[in-house]
N, C-alpha and C positions, 0 to 999 in steps of 0.2 A: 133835272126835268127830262120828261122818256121823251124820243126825238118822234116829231107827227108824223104822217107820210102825206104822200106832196096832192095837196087840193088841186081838183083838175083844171083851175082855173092859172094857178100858179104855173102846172104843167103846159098848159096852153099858150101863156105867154114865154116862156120859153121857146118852147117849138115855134113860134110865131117869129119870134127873133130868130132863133136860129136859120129859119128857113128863108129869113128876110123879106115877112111877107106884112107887108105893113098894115093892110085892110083887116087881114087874120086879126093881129097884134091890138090894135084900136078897137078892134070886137071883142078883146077882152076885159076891157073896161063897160061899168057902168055907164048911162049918158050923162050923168053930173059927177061922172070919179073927183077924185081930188091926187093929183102927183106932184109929190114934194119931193126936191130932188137938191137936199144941201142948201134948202130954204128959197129956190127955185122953185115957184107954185103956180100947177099949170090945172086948168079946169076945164071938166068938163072934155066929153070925146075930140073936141078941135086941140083943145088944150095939150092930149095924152099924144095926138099927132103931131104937131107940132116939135114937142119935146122928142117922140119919135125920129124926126127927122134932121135935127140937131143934135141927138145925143145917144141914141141909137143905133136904129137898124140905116140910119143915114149917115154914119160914121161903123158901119160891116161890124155892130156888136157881135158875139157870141156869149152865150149864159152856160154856165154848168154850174146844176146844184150841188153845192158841196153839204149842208145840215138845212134841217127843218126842223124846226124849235114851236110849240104852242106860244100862239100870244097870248097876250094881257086879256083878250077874249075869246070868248068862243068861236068868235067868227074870223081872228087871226090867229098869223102864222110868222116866225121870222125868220126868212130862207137869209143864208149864207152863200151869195153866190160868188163863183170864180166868171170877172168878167175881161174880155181880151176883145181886142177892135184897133180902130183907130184913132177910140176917142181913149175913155177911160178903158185904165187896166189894173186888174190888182184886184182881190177879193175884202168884199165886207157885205154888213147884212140890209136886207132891206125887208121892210114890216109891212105883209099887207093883210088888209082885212077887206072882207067878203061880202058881197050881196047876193044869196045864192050861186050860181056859177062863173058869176062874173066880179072883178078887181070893182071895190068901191074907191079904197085908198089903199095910194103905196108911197112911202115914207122909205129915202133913199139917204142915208147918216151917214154920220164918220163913226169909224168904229172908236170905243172909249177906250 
């Protein structure tokens, strides 16, 4: 499968984490996203902050995109990210799919 190049939504939560900006980050979700995170399911922009702040950029995440892969739609993507912090560390992939510019769902797995 040819590797996508990176939706600027995808982009933007990255930078968001990265720069540890948590209002950026929440703004790149939809207002009814869905984040699923190892069956951890958080709704809605209170939802995406919350998880934000427990498992994020409230434990010094950093993201780097290692692949970007086309989803199962059009309107996804499945990044490979390397992720390093205080929380989680260690790289695998998470799937998100799109509403325009902005994250509807992101689905955070173990890798198979």
């Amino acid at each position: 499968m040819a590797e996508a190049t990176v939706p600027v939504p995808l982009q933007a939560f990255v930078d968001a984490t990265n720069a540890a900006d948590s209002e950026a980050f929440v703004a790149t979700f939809t207002e009814d996203a869905v984040l699923d995170d190892w069956g951890r399911v958080f709704h809605g922009r209170p939802g995406v902050a919350s998880w934000n702040l427990t498992d994020n950029i409230g434990k010094q995440a950093h993201f780097e995109i290692v692949d970007v892969r086309p989803g199962d739609r059009p309107d996804s993507v499945v990044a490979t990210l390397t992720v390093t912090g205080n929380g989680f560390n260690g790289t695998g992939p998470m799937t998100f799919t799109f509403d325009g510019d902005l994250i509807a769902r992101l689905v955070i797995s173990p890798t198979d």
